[in-house]
N, C-alpha and C positions, 0 to 999 in steps of 0.2 A: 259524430256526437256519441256512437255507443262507446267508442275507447275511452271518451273525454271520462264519461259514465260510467266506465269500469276500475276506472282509476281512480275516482273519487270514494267508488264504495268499497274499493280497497284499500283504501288510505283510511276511510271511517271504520276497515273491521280493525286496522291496526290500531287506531286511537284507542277504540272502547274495550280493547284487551290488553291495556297497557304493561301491567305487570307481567302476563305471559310472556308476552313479545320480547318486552325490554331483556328479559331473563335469557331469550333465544340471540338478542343483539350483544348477549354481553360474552356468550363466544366466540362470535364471527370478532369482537372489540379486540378481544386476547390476540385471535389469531392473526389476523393483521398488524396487529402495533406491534407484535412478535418476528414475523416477517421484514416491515418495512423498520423498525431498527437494524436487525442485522444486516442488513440492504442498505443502509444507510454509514452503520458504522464502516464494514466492508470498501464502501465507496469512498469513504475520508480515511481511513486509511491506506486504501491505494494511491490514489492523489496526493497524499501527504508523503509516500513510498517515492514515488515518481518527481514528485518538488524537488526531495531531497536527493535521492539519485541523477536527477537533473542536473543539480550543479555542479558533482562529480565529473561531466563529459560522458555522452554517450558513443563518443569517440575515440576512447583514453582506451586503448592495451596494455595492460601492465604484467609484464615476466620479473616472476618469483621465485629463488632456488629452493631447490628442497619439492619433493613430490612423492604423498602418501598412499601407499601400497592399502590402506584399509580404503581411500576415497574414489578408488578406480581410474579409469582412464578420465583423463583431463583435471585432475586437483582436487582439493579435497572438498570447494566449491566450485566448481567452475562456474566462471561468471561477475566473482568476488573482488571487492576492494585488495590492496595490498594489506596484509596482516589477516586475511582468509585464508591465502592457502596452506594447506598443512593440516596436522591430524595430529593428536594428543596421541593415537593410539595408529597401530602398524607400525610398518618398515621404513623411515625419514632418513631422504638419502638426503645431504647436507653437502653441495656444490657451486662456491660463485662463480655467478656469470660474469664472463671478462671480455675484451677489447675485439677475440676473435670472434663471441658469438652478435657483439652489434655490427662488425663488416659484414656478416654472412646478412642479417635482417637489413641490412642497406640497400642491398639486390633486389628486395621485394617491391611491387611497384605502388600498390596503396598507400604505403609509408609515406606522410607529409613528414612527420618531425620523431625524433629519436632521442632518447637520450637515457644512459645511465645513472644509476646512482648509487650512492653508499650512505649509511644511517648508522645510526647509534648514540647511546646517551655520554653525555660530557655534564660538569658542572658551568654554570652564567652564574656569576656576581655582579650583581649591579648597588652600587652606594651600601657597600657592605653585608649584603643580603645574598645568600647563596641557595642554588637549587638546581634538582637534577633535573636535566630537559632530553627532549630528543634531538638529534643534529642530524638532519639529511646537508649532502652535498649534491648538488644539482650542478647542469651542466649550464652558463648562464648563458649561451648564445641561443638556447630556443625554451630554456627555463619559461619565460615568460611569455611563449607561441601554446606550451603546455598547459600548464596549472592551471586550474581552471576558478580558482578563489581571485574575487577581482582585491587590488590596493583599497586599504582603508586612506592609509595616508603616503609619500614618498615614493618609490618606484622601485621597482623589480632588479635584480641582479640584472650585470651587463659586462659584454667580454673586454678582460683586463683589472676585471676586479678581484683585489685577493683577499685583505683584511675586515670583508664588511659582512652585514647579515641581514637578512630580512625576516621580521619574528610575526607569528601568531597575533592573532589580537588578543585570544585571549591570555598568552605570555607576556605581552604588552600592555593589556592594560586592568590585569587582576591578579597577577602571581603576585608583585611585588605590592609592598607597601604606596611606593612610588610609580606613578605610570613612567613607562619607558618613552621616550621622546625619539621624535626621529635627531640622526645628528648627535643623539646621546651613544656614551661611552660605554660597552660591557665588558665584563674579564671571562672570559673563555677558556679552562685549563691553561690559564696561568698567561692567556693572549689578550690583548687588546684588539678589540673590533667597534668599529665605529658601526651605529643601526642605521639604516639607510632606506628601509621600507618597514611598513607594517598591513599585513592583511587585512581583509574585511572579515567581520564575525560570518564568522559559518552557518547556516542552517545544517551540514553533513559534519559537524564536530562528535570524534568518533568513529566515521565513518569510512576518511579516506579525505575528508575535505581539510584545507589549509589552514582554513583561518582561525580553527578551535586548538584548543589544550595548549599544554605547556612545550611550543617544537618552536627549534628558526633553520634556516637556508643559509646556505654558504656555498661559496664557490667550490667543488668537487676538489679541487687540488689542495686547499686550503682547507677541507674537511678530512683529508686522507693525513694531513697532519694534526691536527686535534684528535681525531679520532685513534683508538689501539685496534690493533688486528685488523688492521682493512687494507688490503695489499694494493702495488701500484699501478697495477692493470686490473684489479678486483672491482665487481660491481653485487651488491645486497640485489637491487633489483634494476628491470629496465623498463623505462614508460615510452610509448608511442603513439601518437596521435594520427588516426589515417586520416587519408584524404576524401574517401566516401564510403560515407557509414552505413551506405546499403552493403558494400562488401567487405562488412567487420567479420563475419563468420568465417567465410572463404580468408580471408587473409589470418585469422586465426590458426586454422588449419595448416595455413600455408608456413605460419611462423611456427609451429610445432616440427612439420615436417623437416625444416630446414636446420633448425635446432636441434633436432633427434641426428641429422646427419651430418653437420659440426663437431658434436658433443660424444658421438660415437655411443646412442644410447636405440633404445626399439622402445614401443611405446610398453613393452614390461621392465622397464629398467631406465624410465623415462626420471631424470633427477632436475624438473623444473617444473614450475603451471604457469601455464596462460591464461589469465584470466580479462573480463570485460564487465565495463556498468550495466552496459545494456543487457549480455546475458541473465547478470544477476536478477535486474532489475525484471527480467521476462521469468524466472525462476520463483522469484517472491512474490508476483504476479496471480502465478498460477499456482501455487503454493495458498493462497489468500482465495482465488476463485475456488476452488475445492474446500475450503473449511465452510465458506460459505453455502456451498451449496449444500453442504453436509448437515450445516445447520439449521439451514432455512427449511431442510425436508422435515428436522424433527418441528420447527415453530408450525408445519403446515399440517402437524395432527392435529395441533388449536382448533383449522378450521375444518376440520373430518368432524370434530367435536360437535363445532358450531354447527355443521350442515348437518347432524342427528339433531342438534337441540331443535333449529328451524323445523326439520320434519315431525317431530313431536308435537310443535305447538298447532301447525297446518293440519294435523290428523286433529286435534283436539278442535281445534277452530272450525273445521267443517260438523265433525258429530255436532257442534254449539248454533250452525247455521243449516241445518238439515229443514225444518221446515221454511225460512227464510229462501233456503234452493227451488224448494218443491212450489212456493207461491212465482217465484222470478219464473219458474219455468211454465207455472198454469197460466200465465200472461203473456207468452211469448217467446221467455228469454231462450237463447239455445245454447247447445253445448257448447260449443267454443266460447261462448260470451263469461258463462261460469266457470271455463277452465281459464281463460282472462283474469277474470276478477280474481280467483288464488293466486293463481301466478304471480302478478302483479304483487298482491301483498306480499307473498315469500319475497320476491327479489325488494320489495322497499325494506323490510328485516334488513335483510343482505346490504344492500344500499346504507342504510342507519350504521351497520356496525361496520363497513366500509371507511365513513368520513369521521367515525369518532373514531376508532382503531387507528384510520392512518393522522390523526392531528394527536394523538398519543404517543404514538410511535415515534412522531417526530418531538417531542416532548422529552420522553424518556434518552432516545439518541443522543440530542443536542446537550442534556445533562449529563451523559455518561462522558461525552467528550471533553464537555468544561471540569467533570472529576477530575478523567483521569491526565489532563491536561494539565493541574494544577498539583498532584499528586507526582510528576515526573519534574515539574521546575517551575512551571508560573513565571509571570512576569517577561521583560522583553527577552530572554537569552532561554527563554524557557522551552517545552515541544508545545506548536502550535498546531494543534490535535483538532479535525472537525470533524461533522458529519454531513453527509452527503447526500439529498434526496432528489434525486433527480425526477422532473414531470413523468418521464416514462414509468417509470415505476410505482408512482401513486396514480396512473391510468390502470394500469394492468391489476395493482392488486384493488383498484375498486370494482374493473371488470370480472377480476376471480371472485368477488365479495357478492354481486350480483348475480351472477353465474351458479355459485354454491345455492343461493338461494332459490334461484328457481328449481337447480334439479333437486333440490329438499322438498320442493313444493311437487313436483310433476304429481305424484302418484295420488298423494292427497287431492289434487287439482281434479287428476281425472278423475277417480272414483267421485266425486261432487258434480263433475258434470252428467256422468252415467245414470248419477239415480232416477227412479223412477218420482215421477212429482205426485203419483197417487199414493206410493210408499210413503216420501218424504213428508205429503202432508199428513199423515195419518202417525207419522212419528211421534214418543215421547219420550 
Protein backbone atom coordinates (compact mmCIF):
# COMPACT_ATOMS: atom_id res chain seq x y z
CA UNK A 1 0.00 0.00 0.00
CA UNK A 2 2.90 2.48 0.68
CA UNK A 3 4.09 2.33 -3.07
CA UNK A 4 0.42 2.28 -4.26
CA UNK A 5 0.71 5.69 -1.87
CA UNK A 6 3.81 7.07 -3.36
CA UNK A 7 2.77 6.82 -6.61
CA UNK A 8 -0.33 8.65 -6.28
CA UNK A 9 1.33 11.53 -4.42
CA UNK A 10 3.67 11.64 -7.06
CA UNK A 11 1.37 11.74 -9.81
CA UNK A 12 -0.56 14.63 -7.50
CA UNK A 13 2.87 16.79 -7.15
CA UNK A 14 2.96 16.45 -11.07
CA UNK A 15 -0.53 17.43 -11.72
CA UNK A 16 -0.60 20.62 -9.56
CA UNK A 17 2.81 21.98 -11.11
CA UNK A 18 1.67 21.59 -14.47
CA UNK A 19 3.21 24.35 -16.22
CA UNK A 20 6.67 23.34 -14.70
CA UNK A 21 6.54 19.87 -15.42
CA UNK A 22 5.11 20.17 -18.79
CA UNK A 23 7.93 22.73 -19.64
CA UNK A 24 10.56 19.74 -18.27
CA UNK A 25 8.32 17.10 -20.60
CA UNK A 26 8.78 19.27 -23.62
CA UNK A 27 12.65 18.33 -23.73
CA UNK A 28 12.64 14.87 -23.03
CA UNK A 29 9.42 15.38 -26.14
CA UNK A 30 12.33 16.98 -28.59
CA UNK A 31 14.68 14.44 -27.61
CA UNK A 32 12.87 11.37 -28.41
CA UNK A 33 10.85 12.29 -31.52
CA UNK A 34 14.45 13.31 -32.59
CA UNK A 35 15.90 9.94 -31.95
CA UNK A 36 13.07 7.65 -32.89
CA UNK A 37 12.72 9.42 -36.34
CA UNK A 38 16.08 9.05 -37.28
CA UNK A 39 15.57 5.39 -36.18
CA UNK A 40 12.82 5.16 -38.04
CA UNK A 41 13.86 6.69 -41.22
CA UNK A 42 17.31 4.81 -41.15
CA UNK A 43 15.21 1.58 -40.77
CA UNK A 44 12.89 2.35 -44.04
CA UNK A 45 15.65 3.04 -45.78
CA UNK A 46 17.50 0.05 -45.25
CA UNK A 47 14.64 -2.19 -46.05
CA UNK A 48 13.72 -0.21 -48.86
CA UNK A 49 18.04 -0.73 -49.76
CA UNK A 50 17.63 -4.44 -49.22
CA UNK A 51 13.95 -4.85 -51.25
CA UNK A 52 15.63 -3.24 -54.04
CA UNK A 53 18.92 -4.95 -53.99
CA UNK A 54 17.01 -8.12 -53.43
CA UNK A 55 15.92 -8.41 -56.71
CA UNK A 56 19.13 -7.80 -58.19
CA UNK A 57 20.33 -11.63 -56.92
CA UNK A 58 22.34 -11.89 -54.03
CA UNK A 59 23.87 -14.48 -55.97
CA UNK A 60 24.76 -12.58 -59.19
CA UNK A 61 28.81 -11.87 -59.77
CA UNK A 62 29.34 -9.66 -62.35
CA UNK A 63 33.09 -8.99 -64.01
CA UNK A 64 33.63 -5.59 -65.46
CA UNK A 65 36.75 -4.39 -67.57
CA UNK A 66 38.49 -1.62 -66.72
CA UNK A 67 39.86 -1.16 -63.04
CA UNK A 68 40.73 2.26 -61.16
CA UNK A 69 43.99 2.88 -59.78
CA UNK A 70 42.42 5.95 -57.50
CA UNK A 71 39.63 3.00 -56.10
CA UNK A 72 42.23 0.48 -54.81
CA UNK A 73 42.27 -3.00 -54.74
CA UNK A 74 39.06 -4.62 -55.66
CA UNK A 75 37.19 -1.64 -57.97
CA UNK A 76 36.14 1.37 -57.63
CA UNK A 77 33.02 -0.04 -55.63
CA UNK A 78 33.63 -3.24 -54.85
CA UNK A 79 30.38 -4.76 -54.37
CA UNK A 80 28.51 -2.71 -57.09
CA UNK A 81 26.00 -3.27 -59.90
CA UNK A 82 27.54 -3.28 -63.44
CA UNK A 83 27.98 0.51 -64.61
CA UNK A 84 29.94 0.99 -60.80
CA UNK A 85 32.95 0.04 -61.40
CA UNK A 86 35.27 2.55 -62.55
CA UNK A 87 36.59 6.05 -61.53
CA UNK A 88 36.13 9.43 -63.27
CA UNK A 89 39.41 10.00 -61.93
CA UNK A 90 43.05 7.77 -61.70
CA UNK A 91 44.78 5.41 -64.08
CA UNK A 92 41.56 3.41 -66.34
CA UNK A 93 43.17 0.51 -67.79
CA UNK A 94 40.46 -0.34 -70.70
CA UNK A 95 40.58 -4.30 -71.52
CA UNK A 96 37.72 -6.85 -72.75
CA UNK A 97 37.06 -9.78 -71.32
CA UNK A 98 37.15 -12.67 -73.89
CA UNK A 99 36.23 -16.42 -74.50
CA UNK A 100 39.71 -17.29 -72.58
CA UNK A 101 38.98 -15.72 -69.41
CA UNK A 102 35.20 -17.57 -69.16
CA UNK A 103 37.15 -21.23 -69.67
CA UNK A 104 39.59 -20.31 -67.08
CA UNK A 105 36.10 -19.19 -64.57
CA UNK A 106 34.50 -22.55 -65.72
CA UNK A 107 37.21 -24.45 -63.41
CA UNK A 108 35.87 -22.73 -60.37
CA UNK A 109 33.46 -24.99 -58.57
CA UNK A 110 30.71 -22.47 -56.95
CA UNK A 111 29.86 -21.49 -60.45
CA UNK A 112 26.17 -22.77 -61.33
CA UNK A 113 25.77 -20.48 -64.43
CA UNK A 114 28.03 -18.33 -66.57
CA UNK A 115 27.83 -16.19 -69.17
CA UNK A 116 29.19 -13.32 -71.18
CA UNK A 117 28.13 -10.33 -72.48
CA UNK A 118 28.30 -7.26 -74.84
CA UNK A 119 26.18 -3.87 -74.66
CA UNK A 120 25.94 -0.86 -76.40
CA UNK A 121 23.57 1.61 -77.69
CA UNK A 122 21.82 1.05 -81.35
CA UNK A 123 18.74 2.92 -82.78
CA UNK A 124 14.65 0.72 -82.39
CA UNK A 125 12.12 2.09 -84.74
CA UNK A 126 8.92 1.12 -84.06
CA UNK A 127 5.78 2.46 -86.37
CA UNK A 128 7.99 5.28 -87.49
CA UNK A 129 9.27 6.57 -84.09
CA UNK A 130 12.88 6.33 -83.42
CA UNK A 131 15.26 6.30 -80.36
CA UNK A 132 18.45 5.54 -78.89
CA UNK A 133 18.37 2.43 -76.41
CA UNK A 134 20.81 0.15 -74.79
CA UNK A 135 21.52 -3.45 -76.52
CA UNK A 136 22.97 -5.96 -74.28
CA UNK A 137 23.51 -9.49 -76.08
CA UNK A 138 23.19 -12.28 -73.66
CA UNK A 139 23.89 -15.64 -73.88
CA UNK A 140 20.29 -17.28 -74.15
CA UNK A 141 21.02 -20.85 -72.93
CA UNK A 142 21.18 -19.83 -69.11
CA UNK A 143 20.13 -15.87 -69.97
CA UNK A 144 16.98 -16.81 -68.32
CA UNK A 145 18.65 -19.43 -65.09
CA UNK A 146 20.37 -15.59 -64.73
CA UNK A 147 18.39 -12.27 -64.72
CA UNK A 148 16.90 -12.06 -62.16
CA UNK A 149 13.78 -9.45 -63.49
CA UNK A 150 10.79 -11.89 -63.64
CA UNK A 151 8.49 -11.69 -67.56
CA UNK A 152 5.76 -9.24 -67.61
CA UNK A 153 4.41 -10.84 -70.55
CA UNK A 154 5.98 -13.66 -73.38
CA UNK A 155 9.15 -15.56 -72.56
CA UNK A 156 12.88 -15.17 -72.25
CA UNK A 157 15.49 -15.79 -75.12
CA UNK A 158 15.99 -19.58 -75.89
CA UNK A 159 18.99 -21.30 -77.84
CA UNK A 160 18.62 -21.11 -81.65
CA UNK A 161 17.19 -17.77 -81.64
CA UNK A 162 18.58 -15.04 -83.66
CA UNK A 163 16.38 -12.29 -84.98
CA UNK A 164 14.22 -11.64 -81.76
CA UNK A 165 14.37 -9.36 -78.51
CA UNK A 166 13.19 -9.11 -75.30
CA UNK A 167 12.56 -5.33 -74.28
CA UNK A 168 12.23 -3.48 -70.82
CA UNK A 169 8.99 -2.74 -69.72
CA UNK A 170 9.60 0.40 -69.51
CA UNK A 171 10.90 0.59 -73.38
CA UNK A 172 7.66 -1.35 -73.98
CA UNK A 173 5.36 0.34 -72.54
CA UNK A 174 6.21 4.26 -72.16
CA UNK A 175 9.06 5.24 -74.72
CA UNK A 176 6.89 5.01 -77.44
CA UNK A 177 3.66 6.68 -78.38
CA UNK A 178 2.34 3.14 -79.09
CA UNK A 179 2.91 0.32 -76.49
CA UNK A 180 5.08 -2.41 -78.10
CA UNK A 181 3.25 -5.77 -78.19
CA UNK A 182 4.60 -9.08 -77.88
CA UNK A 183 4.76 -10.61 -81.66
CA UNK A 184 5.28 -6.91 -82.72
CA UNK A 185 7.81 -5.83 -85.39
CA UNK A 186 10.89 -3.42 -84.59
CA UNK A 187 13.73 -1.94 -86.94
CA UNK A 188 17.02 -2.26 -85.22
CA UNK A 189 20.01 -0.50 -87.25
CA UNK A 190 18.26 -1.09 -90.10
CA UNK A 191 17.18 -5.08 -88.76
CA UNK A 192 13.93 -6.44 -88.35
CA UNK A 193 13.30 -8.27 -85.17
CA UNK A 194 10.37 -9.63 -84.01
CA UNK A 195 9.71 -8.82 -79.78
CA UNK A 196 9.20 -12.07 -78.21
CA UNK A 197 9.31 -11.07 -74.43
CA UNK A 198 8.66 -8.14 -72.28
CA UNK A 199 9.93 -7.72 -68.64
CA UNK A 200 8.39 -6.95 -65.35
CA UNK A 201 8.53 -3.13 -64.07
CA UNK A 202 11.51 -3.11 -61.87
CA UNK A 203 11.59 -1.91 -58.46
CA UNK A 204 16.00 -1.69 -59.21
CA UNK A 205 15.43 0.54 -62.47
CA UNK A 206 18.75 2.23 -62.51
CA UNK A 207 20.26 0.08 -60.69
CA UNK A 208 21.20 -2.93 -62.54
CA UNK A 209 17.62 -4.33 -62.71
CA UNK A 210 16.01 -5.44 -66.21
CA UNK A 211 12.86 -4.48 -66.40
CA UNK A 212 13.39 -0.26 -66.15
CA UNK A 213 14.73 2.25 -68.80
CA UNK A 214 14.95 2.28 -72.27
CA UNK A 215 17.33 -1.40 -72.87
CA UNK A 216 16.27 -5.00 -74.79
CA UNK A 217 18.15 -8.46 -75.17
CA UNK A 218 19.30 -10.13 -78.04
CA UNK A 219 20.85 -13.19 -78.65
CA UNK A 220 24.94 -12.32 -78.09
CA UNK A 221 25.66 -13.32 -81.80
CA UNK A 222 23.14 -11.28 -83.22
CA UNK A 223 24.10 -8.41 -81.05
CA UNK A 224 27.90 -8.59 -82.08
CA UNK A 225 26.27 -7.81 -85.47
CA UNK A 226 24.08 -4.76 -84.55
CA UNK A 227 26.37 -3.51 -82.53
CA UNK A 228 30.14 -1.36 -83.81
CA UNK A 229 33.25 -2.29 -82.06
CA UNK A 230 32.51 -5.33 -80.28
CA UNK A 231 34.82 -8.01 -81.52
CA UNK A 232 34.15 -11.74 -82.11
CA UNK A 233 35.49 -13.29 -79.07
CA UNK A 234 35.00 -9.84 -76.99
CA UNK A 235 32.95 -9.60 -73.99
CA UNK A 236 31.92 -5.70 -72.06
CA UNK A 237 31.21 -7.76 -69.13
CA UNK A 238 30.66 -11.38 -67.55
CA UNK A 239 27.80 -12.36 -65.08
CA UNK A 240 27.76 -15.49 -62.94
CA UNK A 241 25.46 -16.89 -60.65
CA UNK A 242 27.00 -19.35 -57.83
CA UNK A 243 25.73 -22.17 -56.55
CA UNK A 244 25.89 -21.17 -52.61
CA UNK A 245 25.80 -17.88 -51.62
CA UNK A 246 27.42 -18.59 -48.26
CA UNK A 247 30.68 -18.93 -50.37
CA UNK A 248 30.12 -15.66 -52.65
CA UNK A 249 33.34 -14.03 -50.95
CA UNK A 250 35.64 -17.04 -51.19
CA UNK A 251 34.64 -17.48 -54.76
CA UNK A 252 35.24 -13.90 -55.37
CA UNK A 253 38.50 -14.01 -54.39
CA UNK A 254 39.03 -16.99 -56.20
CA UNK A 255 37.79 -15.52 -59.56
CA UNK A 256 40.14 -12.48 -59.19
CA UNK A 257 42.97 -14.83 -58.47
CA UNK A 258 42.27 -16.77 -61.47
CA UNK A 259 41.77 -13.74 -63.62
CA UNK A 260 44.98 -12.05 -62.47
CA UNK A 261 46.70 -15.35 -63.80
CA UNK A 262 44.88 -15.59 -67.29
CA UNK A 263 45.16 -12.07 -67.95
CA UNK A 264 48.85 -11.96 -66.93
CA UNK A 265 48.05 -8.85 -64.51
CA UNK A 266 49.09 -8.64 -60.24
CA UNK A 267 46.64 -7.02 -58.22
CA UNK A 268 48.72 -3.42 -59.10
CA UNK A 269 48.13 -3.76 -62.69
CA UNK A 270 44.89 -5.55 -62.17
CA UNK A 271 42.64 -4.30 -65.59
CA UNK A 272 39.08 -5.70 -64.42
CA UNK A 273 36.54 -5.66 -60.89
CA UNK A 274 34.74 -8.12 -59.50
CA UNK A 275 31.92 -6.94 -58.22
CA UNK A 276 28.66 -8.51 -55.90
CA UNK A 277 24.94 -7.38 -54.75
CA UNK A 278 25.36 -8.64 -51.62
CA UNK A 279 28.73 -6.93 -51.11
CA UNK A 280 27.35 -3.67 -52.11
CA UNK A 281 24.43 -4.22 -50.46
CA UNK A 282 26.63 -4.91 -46.81
CA UNK A 283 28.65 -1.71 -47.78
CA UNK A 284 25.46 0.64 -48.04
CA UNK A 285 24.47 -1.08 -44.98
CA UNK A 286 26.92 0.05 -43.02
CA UNK A 287 27.51 3.09 -44.61
CA UNK A 288 23.63 4.02 -43.35
CA UNK A 289 24.39 2.32 -39.85
CA UNK A 290 27.19 4.81 -39.19
CA UNK A 291 25.32 8.03 -40.39
CA UNK A 292 22.90 6.90 -38.11
CA UNK A 293 24.53 6.56 -35.38
CA UNK A 294 26.22 9.68 -35.86
CA UNK A 295 23.26 11.25 -35.76
CA UNK A 296 21.22 9.90 -33.31
CA UNK A 297 24.34 10.93 -30.90
CA UNK A 298 23.80 14.59 -31.91
CA UNK A 299 19.48 14.17 -31.48
CA UNK A 300 20.62 12.49 -27.95
CA UNK A 301 21.90 16.13 -26.53
CA UNK A 302 17.93 16.90 -26.89
CA UNK A 303 17.71 14.46 -24.00
CA UNK A 304 21.05 15.79 -21.92
CA UNK A 305 18.91 18.94 -22.20
CA UNK A 306 15.84 17.38 -21.02
CA UNK A 307 17.50 15.56 -18.19
CA UNK A 308 18.91 19.25 -16.89
CA UNK A 309 15.35 20.68 -17.45
CA UNK A 310 13.85 17.61 -15.33
CA UNK A 311 16.65 18.25 -12.53
CA UNK A 312 15.65 21.96 -12.37
CA UNK A 313 12.16 21.43 -11.91
CA UNK A 314 12.76 18.36 -8.94
CA UNK A 315 15.24 20.99 -7.30
CA UNK A 316 12.40 23.65 -7.43
CA UNK A 317 9.55 21.05 -6.56
CA UNK A 318 11.32 19.89 -3.34
CA UNK A 319 12.38 23.74 -2.00
CA UNK A 320 8.11 24.02 -2.91
CA UNK A 321 7.41 20.81 -0.63
CA UNK A 322 9.93 21.20 2.26
CA UNK A 323 7.55 21.60 4.81
CA UNK A 324 4.93 19.00 3.27
CA UNK A 325 8.59 16.57 3.76
CA UNK A 326 9.07 17.73 7.17
CA UNK A 327 5.10 16.96 8.24
CA UNK A 328 5.24 13.25 6.15
CA UNK A 329 8.25 12.57 8.04
CA UNK A 330 6.88 13.91 11.92
CA UNK A 331 4.17 11.03 11.10
CA UNK A 332 6.26 8.34 10.32
CA UNK A 333 7.26 8.59 6.81
CA UNK A 334 10.91 7.49 6.20
CA UNK A 335 13.65 8.09 4.02
CA UNK A 336 13.24 5.81 1.41
CA UNK A 337 9.46 6.42 1.17
CA UNK A 338 10.23 10.32 0.29
CA UNK A 339 13.21 9.41 -1.86
CA UNK A 340 10.16 7.20 -3.59
CA UNK A 341 7.72 9.74 -3.90
CA UNK A 342 10.62 12.09 -6.05
CA UNK A 343 11.70 9.59 -7.81
CA UNK A 344 8.60 8.39 -9.09
CA UNK A 345 7.55 11.78 -10.26
CA UNK A 346 10.87 12.62 -12.11
CA UNK A 347 10.65 9.25 -13.99
CA UNK A 348 6.49 9.94 -14.76
CA UNK A 349 8.17 13.51 -16.37
CA UNK A 350 10.32 11.11 -18.17
CA UNK A 351 7.54 8.71 -18.93
CA UNK A 352 5.06 11.77 -20.42
CA UNK A 353 7.79 12.99 -22.67
CA UNK A 354 8.67 9.27 -23.56
CA UNK A 355 5.04 8.46 -25.13
CA UNK A 356 4.43 11.93 -26.52
CA UNK A 357 8.09 12.28 -28.14
CA UNK A 358 7.81 8.78 -29.47
CA UNK A 359 3.93 9.26 -31.13
CA UNK A 360 5.74 12.37 -32.57
CA UNK A 361 8.35 10.90 -33.78
CA UNK A 362 6.50 8.52 -35.61
CA UNK A 363 4.47 11.46 -36.98
CA UNK A 364 7.11 13.46 -38.26
CA UNK A 365 8.97 10.16 -39.92
CA UNK A 366 5.89 8.71 -41.49
CA UNK A 367 5.54 12.38 -43.29
CA UNK A 368 9.08 12.96 -44.13
CA UNK A 369 8.71 9.61 -46.03
CA UNK A 370 5.39 10.33 -47.80
CA UNK A 371 7.34 13.95 -48.85
CA UNK A 372 10.00 12.73 -49.88
CA UNK A 373 8.35 9.71 -51.54
CA UNK A 374 6.37 11.90 -53.67
CA UNK A 375 9.14 14.45 -54.41
CA UNK A 376 11.19 11.41 -56.26
CA UNK A 377 7.98 9.95 -58.46
CA UNK A 378 4.70 9.27 -56.75
CA UNK A 379 2.33 7.26 -58.02
CA UNK A 380 2.71 3.37 -59.07
CA UNK A 381 6.35 3.52 -60.85
CA UNK A 382 7.33 5.87 -58.27
CA UNK A 383 10.13 5.16 -54.84
CA UNK A 384 7.99 3.55 -52.41
CA UNK A 385 9.88 5.18 -49.57
CA UNK A 386 8.78 4.09 -45.69
CA UNK A 387 9.55 4.43 -42.34
CA UNK A 388 10.31 1.96 -39.97
CA UNK A 389 9.62 1.68 -36.20
CA UNK A 390 10.09 -1.14 -34.87
CA UNK A 391 8.60 -2.39 -31.06
CA UNK A 392 12.16 -2.64 -29.90
CA UNK A 393 13.04 0.57 -30.33
CA UNK A 394 10.05 2.50 -28.81
CA UNK A 395 10.91 0.08 -25.72
CA UNK A 396 14.32 1.25 -25.36
CA UNK A 397 13.89 4.83 -26.05
CA UNK A 398 10.87 4.93 -23.50
CA UNK A 399 13.24 2.92 -21.02
CA UNK A 400 16.09 5.75 -21.89
CA UNK A 401 13.11 8.46 -21.36
CA UNK A 402 12.43 7.00 -17.77
CA UNK A 403 15.74 6.35 -16.97
CA UNK A 404 16.97 10.04 -17.76
CA UNK A 405 14.31 10.82 -15.45
CA UNK A 406 15.08 9.41 -12.63
CA UNK A 407 18.81 9.97 -12.55
CA UNK A 408 17.51 13.91 -12.91
CA UNK A 409 15.73 13.23 -10.04
CA UNK A 410 18.39 11.22 -7.65
CA UNK A 411 20.06 14.10 -5.96
CA UNK A 412 16.96 16.31 -5.58
CA UNK A 413 15.21 12.91 -4.22
CA UNK A 414 17.80 12.48 -1.80
CA UNK A 415 18.57 15.71 -0.34
CA UNK A 416 14.43 15.65 0.48
CA UNK A 417 14.75 12.57 2.02
CA UNK A 418 17.78 13.77 4.24
CA UNK A 419 16.23 16.65 5.70
CA UNK A 420 15.74 17.25 8.97
CA UNK A 421 11.65 17.33 9.75
CA UNK A 422 12.44 19.80 12.59
CA UNK A 423 14.26 22.11 9.88
CA UNK A 424 11.72 21.39 7.23
CA UNK A 425 8.95 22.42 9.54
CA UNK A 426 10.18 25.45 10.69
CA UNK A 427 10.96 26.39 6.98
CA UNK A 428 9.72 29.57 4.98
Amino acid sequence: MRLIKSIKLAFNMLVHSKLRSWLSVIGIVIGVASVITILALSNGMKQDMEERLGGLGADIITISKGFSRASGAGGSFQGGPPGLSGSSSGEQKEQNLTNKDIQALKLIPNIKYLQGKVSGKADITYLAETMSVTVTGVDPKVWKDIETTELDSGRYLSQGDTNVVVLSYGLAKERFKNEIQINSQVIIEGVTFRVVGILEESSTSGMGGGGGGASLYMPIQTARTVLEDVGEKEFNSIEIKVENVNLLDDTVSEIEERLRLTRAVTEKTQDFSVSSVKAMQETISETIESVTLFLTGIAAISLLVGAVGIANTMFTTVLEKIKDIGIMKSIGAKNREILSIFLFNSSMIGLAGGILGGILGVIISKTIMSVVGLSIGGGPRGMSLSSVVSPQIVLAVFGISVLIGILAGIIPAYQASKMNPVDALRYE
